[in-house]
C-alpha positions in Angstrom: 44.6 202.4 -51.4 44.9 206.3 -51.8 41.7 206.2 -50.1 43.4 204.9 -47.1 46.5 206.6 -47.3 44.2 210.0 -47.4 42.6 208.6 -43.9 46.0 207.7 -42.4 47.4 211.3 -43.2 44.0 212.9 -41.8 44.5 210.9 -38.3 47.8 212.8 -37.8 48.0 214.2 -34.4 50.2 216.5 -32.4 49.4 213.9 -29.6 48.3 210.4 -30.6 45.9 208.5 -28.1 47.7 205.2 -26.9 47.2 202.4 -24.5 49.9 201.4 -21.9 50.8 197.3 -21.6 48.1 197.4 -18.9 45.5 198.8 -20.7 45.0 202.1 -19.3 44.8 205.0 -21.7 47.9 207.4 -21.6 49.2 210.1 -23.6 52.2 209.9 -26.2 54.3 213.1 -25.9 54.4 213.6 -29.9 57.0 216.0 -30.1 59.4 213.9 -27.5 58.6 211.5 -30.0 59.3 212.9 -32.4 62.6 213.7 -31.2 63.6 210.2 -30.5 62.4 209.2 -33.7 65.3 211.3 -35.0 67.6 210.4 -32.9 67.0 206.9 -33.5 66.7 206.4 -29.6 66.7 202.5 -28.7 65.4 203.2 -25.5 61.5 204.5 -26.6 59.1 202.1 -26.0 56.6 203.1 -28.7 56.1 202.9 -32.6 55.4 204.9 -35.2 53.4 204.3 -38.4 54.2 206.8 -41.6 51.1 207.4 -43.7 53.2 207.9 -47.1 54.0 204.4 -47.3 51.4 202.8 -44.5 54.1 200.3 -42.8 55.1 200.9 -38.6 58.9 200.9 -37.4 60.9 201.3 -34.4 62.1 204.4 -33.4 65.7 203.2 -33.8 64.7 201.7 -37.4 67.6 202.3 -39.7 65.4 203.5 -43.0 65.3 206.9 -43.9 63.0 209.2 -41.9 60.4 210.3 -43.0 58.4 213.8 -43.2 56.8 214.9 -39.8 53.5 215.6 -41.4 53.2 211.8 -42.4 53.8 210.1 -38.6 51.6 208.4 -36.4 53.3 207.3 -32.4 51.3 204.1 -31.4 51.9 202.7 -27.9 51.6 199.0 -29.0 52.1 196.6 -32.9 48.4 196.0 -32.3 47.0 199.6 -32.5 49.3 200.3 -35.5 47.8 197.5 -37.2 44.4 198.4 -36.2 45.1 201.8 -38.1 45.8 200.3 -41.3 49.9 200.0 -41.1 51.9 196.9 -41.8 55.2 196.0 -39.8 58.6 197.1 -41.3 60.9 194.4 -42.6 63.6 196.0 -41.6 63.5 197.0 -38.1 60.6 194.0 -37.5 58.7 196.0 -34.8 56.9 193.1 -33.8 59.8 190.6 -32.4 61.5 191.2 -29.4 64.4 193.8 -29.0 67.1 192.1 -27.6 67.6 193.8 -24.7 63.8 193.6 -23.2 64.7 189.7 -23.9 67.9 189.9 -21.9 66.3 191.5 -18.9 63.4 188.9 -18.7 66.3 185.7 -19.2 68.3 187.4 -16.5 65.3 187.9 -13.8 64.2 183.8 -14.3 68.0 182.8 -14.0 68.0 185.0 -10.8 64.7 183.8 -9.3 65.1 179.8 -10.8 64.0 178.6 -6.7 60.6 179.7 -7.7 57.6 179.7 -10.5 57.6 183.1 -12.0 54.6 184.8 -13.0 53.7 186.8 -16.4 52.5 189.1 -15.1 55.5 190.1 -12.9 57.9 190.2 -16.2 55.4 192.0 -17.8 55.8 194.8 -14.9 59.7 194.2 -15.3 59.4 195.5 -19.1 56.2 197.0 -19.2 54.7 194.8 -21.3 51.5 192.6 -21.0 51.7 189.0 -20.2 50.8 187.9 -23.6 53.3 190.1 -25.0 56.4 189.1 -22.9 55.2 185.4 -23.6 54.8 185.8 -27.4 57.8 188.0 -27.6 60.4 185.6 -25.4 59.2 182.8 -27.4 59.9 184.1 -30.4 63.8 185.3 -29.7 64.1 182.5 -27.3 62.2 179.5 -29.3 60.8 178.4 -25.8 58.4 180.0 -23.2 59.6 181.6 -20.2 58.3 179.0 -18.1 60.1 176.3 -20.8 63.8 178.5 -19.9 63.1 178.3 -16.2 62.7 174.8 -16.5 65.7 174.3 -18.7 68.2 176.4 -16.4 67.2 174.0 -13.6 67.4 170.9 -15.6 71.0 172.0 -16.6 72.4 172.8 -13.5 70.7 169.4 -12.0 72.8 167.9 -14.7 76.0 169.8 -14.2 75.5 169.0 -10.0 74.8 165.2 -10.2 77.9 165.2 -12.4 80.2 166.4 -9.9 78.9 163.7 -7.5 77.8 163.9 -3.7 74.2 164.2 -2.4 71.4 163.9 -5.1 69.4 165.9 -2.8 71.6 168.0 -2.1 71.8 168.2 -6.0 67.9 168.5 -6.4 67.6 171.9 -4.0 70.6 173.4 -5.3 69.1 173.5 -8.6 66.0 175.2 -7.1 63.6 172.3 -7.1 61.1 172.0 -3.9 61.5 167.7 -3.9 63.0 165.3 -6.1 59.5 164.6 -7.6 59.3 168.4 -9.2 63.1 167.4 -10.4 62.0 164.4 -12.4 58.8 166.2 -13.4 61.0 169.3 -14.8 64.4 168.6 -15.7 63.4 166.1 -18.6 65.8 164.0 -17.6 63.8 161.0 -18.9 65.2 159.4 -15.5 65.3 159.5 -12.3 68.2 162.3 -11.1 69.7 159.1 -9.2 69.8 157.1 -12.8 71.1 160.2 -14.0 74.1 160.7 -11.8 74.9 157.4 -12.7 75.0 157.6 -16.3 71.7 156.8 -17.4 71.8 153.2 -16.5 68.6 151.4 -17.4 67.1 154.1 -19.9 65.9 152.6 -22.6 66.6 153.7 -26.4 65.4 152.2 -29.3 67.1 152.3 -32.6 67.0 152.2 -36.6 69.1 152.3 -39.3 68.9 152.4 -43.4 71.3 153.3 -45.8 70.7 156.5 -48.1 72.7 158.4 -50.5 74.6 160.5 -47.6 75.5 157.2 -45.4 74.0 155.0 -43.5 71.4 156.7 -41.2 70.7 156.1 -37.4 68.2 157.3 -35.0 67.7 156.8 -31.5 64.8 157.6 -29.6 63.7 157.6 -25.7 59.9 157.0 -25.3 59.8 160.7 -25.5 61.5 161.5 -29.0 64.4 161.3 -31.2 67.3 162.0 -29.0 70.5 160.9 -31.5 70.7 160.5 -35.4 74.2 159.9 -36.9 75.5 159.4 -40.1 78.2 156.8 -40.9 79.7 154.9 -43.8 78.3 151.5 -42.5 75.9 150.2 -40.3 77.9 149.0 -37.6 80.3 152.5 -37.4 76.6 154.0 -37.1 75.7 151.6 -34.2 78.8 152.6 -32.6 78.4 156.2 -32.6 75.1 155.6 -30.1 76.9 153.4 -28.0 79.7 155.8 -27.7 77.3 158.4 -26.8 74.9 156.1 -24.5 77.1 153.9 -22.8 75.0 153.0 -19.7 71.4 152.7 -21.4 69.6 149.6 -22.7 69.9 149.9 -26.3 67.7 147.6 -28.7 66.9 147.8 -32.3 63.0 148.8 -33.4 62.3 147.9 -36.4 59.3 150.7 -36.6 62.0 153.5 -36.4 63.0 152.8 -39.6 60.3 155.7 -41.0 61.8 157.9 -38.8 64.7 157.6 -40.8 62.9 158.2 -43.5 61.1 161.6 -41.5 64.4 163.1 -40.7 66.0 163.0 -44.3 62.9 164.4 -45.6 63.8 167.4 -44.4 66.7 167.6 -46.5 65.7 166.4 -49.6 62.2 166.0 -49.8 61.0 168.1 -52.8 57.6 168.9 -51.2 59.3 170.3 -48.3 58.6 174.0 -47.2 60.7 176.6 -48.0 61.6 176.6 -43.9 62.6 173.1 -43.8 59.4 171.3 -42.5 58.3 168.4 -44.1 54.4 167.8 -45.1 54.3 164.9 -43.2 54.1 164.7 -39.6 56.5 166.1 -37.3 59.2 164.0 -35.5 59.2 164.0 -31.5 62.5 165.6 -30.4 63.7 164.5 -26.6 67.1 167.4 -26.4 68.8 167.4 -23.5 71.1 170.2 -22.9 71.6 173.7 -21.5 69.0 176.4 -22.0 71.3 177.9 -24.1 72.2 175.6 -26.3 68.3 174.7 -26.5 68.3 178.1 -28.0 70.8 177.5 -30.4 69.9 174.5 -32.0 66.0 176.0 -31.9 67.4 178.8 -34.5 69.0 176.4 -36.3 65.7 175.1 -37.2 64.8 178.3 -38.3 67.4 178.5 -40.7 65.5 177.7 -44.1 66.8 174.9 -46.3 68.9 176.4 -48.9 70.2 178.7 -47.0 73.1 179.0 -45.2 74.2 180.9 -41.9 77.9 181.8 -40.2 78.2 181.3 -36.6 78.3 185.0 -35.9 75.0 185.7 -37.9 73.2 183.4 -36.1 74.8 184.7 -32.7 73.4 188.3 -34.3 70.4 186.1 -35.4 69.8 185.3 -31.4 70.5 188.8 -30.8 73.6 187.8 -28.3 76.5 188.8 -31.1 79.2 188.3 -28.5 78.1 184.6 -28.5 80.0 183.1 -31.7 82.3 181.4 -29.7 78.9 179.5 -27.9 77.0 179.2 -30.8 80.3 177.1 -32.2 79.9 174.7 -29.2 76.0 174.5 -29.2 76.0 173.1 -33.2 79.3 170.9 -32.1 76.9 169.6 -29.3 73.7 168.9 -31.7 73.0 164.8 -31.5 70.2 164.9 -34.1 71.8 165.6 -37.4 70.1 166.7 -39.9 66.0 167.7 -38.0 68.5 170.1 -36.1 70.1 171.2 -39.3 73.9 172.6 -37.9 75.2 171.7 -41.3 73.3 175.0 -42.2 76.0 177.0 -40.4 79.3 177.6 -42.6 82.5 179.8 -41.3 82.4 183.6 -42.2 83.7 183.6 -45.4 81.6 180.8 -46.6 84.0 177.9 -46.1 82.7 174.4 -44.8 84.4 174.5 -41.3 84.6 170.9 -39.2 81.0 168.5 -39.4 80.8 166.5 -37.2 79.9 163.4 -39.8 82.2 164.9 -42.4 83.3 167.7 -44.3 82.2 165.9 -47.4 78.5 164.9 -46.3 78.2 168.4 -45.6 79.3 169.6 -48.9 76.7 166.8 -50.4 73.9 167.8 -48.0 74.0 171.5 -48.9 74.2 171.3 -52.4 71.0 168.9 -52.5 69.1 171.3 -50.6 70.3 174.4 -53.2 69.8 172.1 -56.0 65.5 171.5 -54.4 65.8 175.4 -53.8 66.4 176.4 -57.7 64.0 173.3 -58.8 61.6 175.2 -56.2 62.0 178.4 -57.9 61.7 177.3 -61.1 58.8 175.5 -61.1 
């Protein structure tokens, strides 16, 4: 280890050697870096690695600076870690600052009437393809070609709602033909069958009683797309019906381990620490905006145990003015419990509205604290 730390301090330069998202060697101006580094500037595009402790920040990174002897200025995550140094925890120089995120989600909303390339966001924020896509899918929880898709299924949704022409609906939305709008919206019907309430899809059902309620799920022949909780069997049957008025509901007997799936991930004990079951993963088929898409993807990422307010996981998303959003995403979550919203508790720590209760969310968090500590402990 001192060996190393000896080697890291030895490769200080006044100008480090670094390659640009395209590959083509450039040279880092180390004392404008160095500057910036002070100044915390949120604007460098570059890292630096200090050899005193062998872990690579952000320029903007919030820890105390360090001596100028000890810093390295890398171009990219990958040729810090190629030099021996380890990403910060606190700044977390390899996820996506939320403003290079912003730009990309603003140029596919504004371009959603046609397929856009990596490599043309990766010119938008000078990054390489496989960085832009690793990095959006990260903040974002889907691809950027996933979000395009989403922003057109939504606003397909929202203009078959208001009636009039489907096609009309369909090219508005920025679909070439109605074929590419049942390919990509994941409707899981035709956008006329959509526009008329989803008469004639098909969802199959289960239900079995556990210690929080009775337990439903629904599922399309693409995945789980409604689980409710309910103090009896037919009050649970009646929350799908409510929400599916049109389809062709029928129970399926073979849904019953999905039941089974979906509460594992509460109170299974050989659960990870994330939330995931062991076992295999369930099939989700959400339909919503791409927002709220995003939403209910961090709520996934919210381990069990834990607990988040709705303006942490707006910070979380890196969109803080969002709380308000966030609110109505978990109201809008249909699959209770793989989608945990009951994770998210007002700011003070208070057990704001659920939508299957106040009290089944009091029970649901304190079995996954109680797994937590037995975790720990064992």
């Amino acid at each position: 280890m001192m060996v190393a730390t000896m080697e890291m301090r030895k490769n200080t330069e006044a100008g480090a050697r670094t390659a640009s998202p395209q590959g083509t060697a450039s040279l880092l101006d180390a004392e404008t870096a160095w500057r910036q580094v002070v100044e915390r500037d949120a604007a460098a595009r570059f890292f630096y690695g200090v050899a005193s402790t062998g872990v690579f920040c952000r320029p903007e990174c919030g820890s105390r600076r360090p001596l100028r002897a000890n810093v390295r200025f890398f171009g990219s995550t990958a040729e810090a870690r190629a030099a021996g140094f380890r990403p910060c925890k606190r700044c977390r120089p390899e996820s996506a600052p939320a403003d290079v995120v912003k730009r990309i989600a603003a140029h596919l909303e504004g371009n959603r009437d046609r397929a856009v390339p990596l490599a043309e966001l990766g010119e938008l924020v000078e990054m390489s393809p496989f960085t832009v896509q690793r990095l959006f899918k990260q903040k974002m929880g889907v691809s950027p070609l996933a979000y395009q898709r989403a922003l057109r299924a939504s606003s397909l949704r929202r203009n078959l709602k208001q009636g009039g022409s489907v096609t009309d609906a369909i090219y508005e939305a920025g679909f070439g033909s109605s074929s590419r709008a049942y390919e990509g919206a994941a409707l899981g019907m035709t956008p006329g069958r959509f526009a008329q309430g989803g008469r004639g899809e098909r969802i199959g059902w289960g239900a079995a009683l556990t210690r929080f309620g009775w337990i439903l799920v629904g599922a399309t022949e693409r995945g789980l797309c409604w689980l409710s909780i309910a103090g009896d069997e037919a009050e649970a049957e009646a929350t799908l019906r409510a929400e599916f008025p049109a389809a062709d509901l029928h129970r399926d007997a073979s849904l019953a381990s999905w039941v089974e799936a979906a509460l594992a991930t509460v109170e299974d004990g050989s659960a990870r620490r994330d939330g995931a079951t062991h076992g295999p993963e369930l099939k989700l088929d959400l339909r919503g905006t791409a927002f709220q898409l995003r939403v209910w993807q961090a709520l996934r990422g919210i381990p069990r145990g834990e607990t988040r307010s709705y303006s942490q996981l707006a910070r979380e998303m890196g969109d803080p003015k969002s709380t308000r959003a966030v609110a109505r995403a978990c109201a809008m979550n249909r699959v209770a419990l793989v989608v945990p919203c009951h994770r998210v508790v007002g700011v003070s720590g208070s057990l704001t509205g659920y939508r299957w209760g106040v009290e089944r969310k009091r029970l649901l968090l304190a079995t996954e604290h109680a797994l937590g500590q037995l975790a720990l402990s064992s």
